[in-house]
N, C-alpha and C positions, 0 to 999 in steps of 0.2 A: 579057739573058735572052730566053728564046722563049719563042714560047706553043707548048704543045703541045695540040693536038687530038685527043680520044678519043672515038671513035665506039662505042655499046656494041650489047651484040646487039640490041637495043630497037630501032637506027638512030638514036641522040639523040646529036647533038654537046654535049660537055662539053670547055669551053677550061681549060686550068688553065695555069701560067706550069712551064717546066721550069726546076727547079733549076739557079743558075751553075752554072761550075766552080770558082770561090772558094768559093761555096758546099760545095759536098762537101770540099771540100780540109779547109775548117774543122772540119766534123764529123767527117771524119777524123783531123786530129790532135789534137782533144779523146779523140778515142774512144783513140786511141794514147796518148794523156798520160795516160788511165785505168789501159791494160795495162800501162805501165811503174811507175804509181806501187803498181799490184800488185805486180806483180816484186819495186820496192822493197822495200815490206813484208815482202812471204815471203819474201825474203832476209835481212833483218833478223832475222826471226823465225827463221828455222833459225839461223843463225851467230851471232847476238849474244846472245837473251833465251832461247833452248833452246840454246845453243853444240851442235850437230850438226856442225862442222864434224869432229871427231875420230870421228865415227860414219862419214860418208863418206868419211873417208881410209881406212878400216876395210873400209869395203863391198866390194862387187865390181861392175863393169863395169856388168854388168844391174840388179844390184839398184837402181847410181845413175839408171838408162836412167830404171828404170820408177817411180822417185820422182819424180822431175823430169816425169817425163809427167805424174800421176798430179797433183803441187802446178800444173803450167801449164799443165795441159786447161783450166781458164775462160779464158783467152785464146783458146784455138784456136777454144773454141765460143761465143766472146763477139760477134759481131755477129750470125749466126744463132739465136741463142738470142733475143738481146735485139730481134730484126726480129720474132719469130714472137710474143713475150709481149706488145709494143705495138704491135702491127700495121702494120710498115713502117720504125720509127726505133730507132736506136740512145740513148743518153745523148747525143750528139754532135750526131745528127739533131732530136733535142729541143731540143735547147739553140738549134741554128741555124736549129730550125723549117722541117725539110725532111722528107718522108718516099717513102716506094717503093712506087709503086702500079702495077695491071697495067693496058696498054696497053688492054684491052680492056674498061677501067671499072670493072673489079670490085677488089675486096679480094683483093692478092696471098694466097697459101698459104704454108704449108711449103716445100714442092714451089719454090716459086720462088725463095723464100729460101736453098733450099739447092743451088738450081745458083746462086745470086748466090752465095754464099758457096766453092762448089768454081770457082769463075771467079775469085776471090781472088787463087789461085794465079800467077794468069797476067798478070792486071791488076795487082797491087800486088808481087811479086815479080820476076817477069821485066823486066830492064832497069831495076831497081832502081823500080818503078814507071809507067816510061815507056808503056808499053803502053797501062796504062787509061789516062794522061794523053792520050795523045794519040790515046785514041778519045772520050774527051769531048772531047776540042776539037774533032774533025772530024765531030762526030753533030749532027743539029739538034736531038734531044732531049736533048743532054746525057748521051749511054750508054757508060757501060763496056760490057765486054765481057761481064758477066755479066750486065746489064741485058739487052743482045739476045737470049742465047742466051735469058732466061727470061720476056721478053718486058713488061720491067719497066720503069718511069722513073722518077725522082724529081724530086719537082715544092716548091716552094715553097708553105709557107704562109702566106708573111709578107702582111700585106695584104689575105687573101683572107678571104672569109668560109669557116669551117670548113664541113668537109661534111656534120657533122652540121648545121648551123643552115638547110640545104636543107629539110630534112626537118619543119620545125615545123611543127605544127598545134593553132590553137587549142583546149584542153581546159577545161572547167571545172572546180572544183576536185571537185565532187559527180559526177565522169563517170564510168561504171560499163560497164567494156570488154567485149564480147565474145570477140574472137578471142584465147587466152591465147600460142595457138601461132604470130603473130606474131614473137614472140622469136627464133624458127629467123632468120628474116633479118636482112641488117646493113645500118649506116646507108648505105652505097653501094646496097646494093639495094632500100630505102627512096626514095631520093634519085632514079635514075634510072623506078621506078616512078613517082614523084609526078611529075616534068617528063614520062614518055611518058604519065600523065593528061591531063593539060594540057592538052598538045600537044593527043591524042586528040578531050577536048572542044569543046577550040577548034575544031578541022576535023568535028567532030562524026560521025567514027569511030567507028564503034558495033563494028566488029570487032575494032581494037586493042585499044578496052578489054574485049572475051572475050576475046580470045588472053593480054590482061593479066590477068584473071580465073583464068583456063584456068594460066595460068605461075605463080600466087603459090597457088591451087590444091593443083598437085602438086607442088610444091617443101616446102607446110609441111605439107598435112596439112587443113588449113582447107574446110571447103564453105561454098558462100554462104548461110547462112539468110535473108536480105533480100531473095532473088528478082529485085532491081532491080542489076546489074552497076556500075554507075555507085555507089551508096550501097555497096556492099560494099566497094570501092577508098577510099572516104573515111573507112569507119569502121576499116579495115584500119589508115589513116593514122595514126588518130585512136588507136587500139590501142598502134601501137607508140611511139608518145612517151610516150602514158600508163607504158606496162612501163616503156620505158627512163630516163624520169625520176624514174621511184620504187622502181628496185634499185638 
């Protein structure tokens, strides 16, 4: 495995391990052993328990086109679907505890899921495969071809501490939040907030932590009522565990 290095706009290096290539191989054919044992099923299910076979000998051309699209579109849209609803993993990438995050620190989108997914095409089709294989094997980060265009990697979680558990901050049970609007941000821009704190304090930076102020700001919506720059970043911290551990 390699470590991969991700430098975020902040300027914070964050090492994560990049996913093998046994690795993805695995979650790939979990995730295929999924689509086929669909297939199964809705094969089943049309010819044996609805016998529809004598309706489609019956049909016409089109009509069979757009049946057949129509039962095996969740396949087509089953790894982009399922990357966009848990944010980077398939069933596959679950299982083997791998997930697809952007190079540049933040929590991939749509938008990159779905050139990862139209790079599909190219990677796992052309040359029966060969294509993506052997651009993970020759990437130091472990990248298909849809990973570069969209500027993605998939990194291991085995071992590591999850990305949320960066982000803890002691609460007590009687703690009484202010910032409700918090919630707009996610545990990646949590995470890398609290480490360019840190950082900040330690070199004792007083402009980082405005320009840090100034950035969580107008991104949520949030003004500082506390007047002290420094206490608005902790109780900001302090906010967003509070939400996310009790929705």
């Amino acid at each position: 495995m390699s470590e991969l290095s991700i430098n975020t706009t902040q300027n914070v290096k964050i090492n994560f391990i990049a996913a093998s290539v046994g690795e993805r191989l695995g979650a790939y054919f979990i995730d295929l052993f999924i689509k086929f044992s669909y297939v199964a099923v809705l094969t089943g299910l049309f010819f044996y328990v609805l016998s529809l076979g004598k309706f489609f000998n019956g049909a016409g051309s089109w009509t069979i086109r757009a049946l057949v699209i129509i039962a095996y579109f969740p396949i087509l849209i089953y790894s982009i679907t399922l990357e966009s609803i848990f944010e980077g993993q398939t069933f596959g990438k679950k299982l083997i505890k791998i997930k697809v995050v952007k190079i540049d620190g933040y929590q991939a989108g749509f938008g990159d899921y779905l050139i990862r997914w139209f790079f599909r095409i190219i990677d796992f089709t052309a040359l029966y495969g060969l294509v993506g294989l052997i651009a993970m094997v020759s990437s130091k980060k472990t990248q298909r071809l849809g990973d570069m265009a969209a500027g993605t990697a998939v990194i291991t979680l085995k071992n590591r501490i999850n990305i949320s558990h960066t982000i803890l901050e002691e609460i007590g049970t009687s703690y009484v939040p202010t910032y409700p609007l918090v919630i707009k941000l996610s545990d990646n821009d949590m995470r890398i907030i609290k480490e360019t704190f840190k950082k900040a304090v330690a070199k004792k930076d007083h402009e980082i932590i405005y320009k840090l102020v100034a950035k969580i700001e107008s991104v949520t919506g949030i003004k500082n009522q506390s007047g002290d720059n420094s206490d608005f970043i902790r109780v900001v911290l302090k906010d967003y565990n509070y939400y996310t551990q009790n929705m």
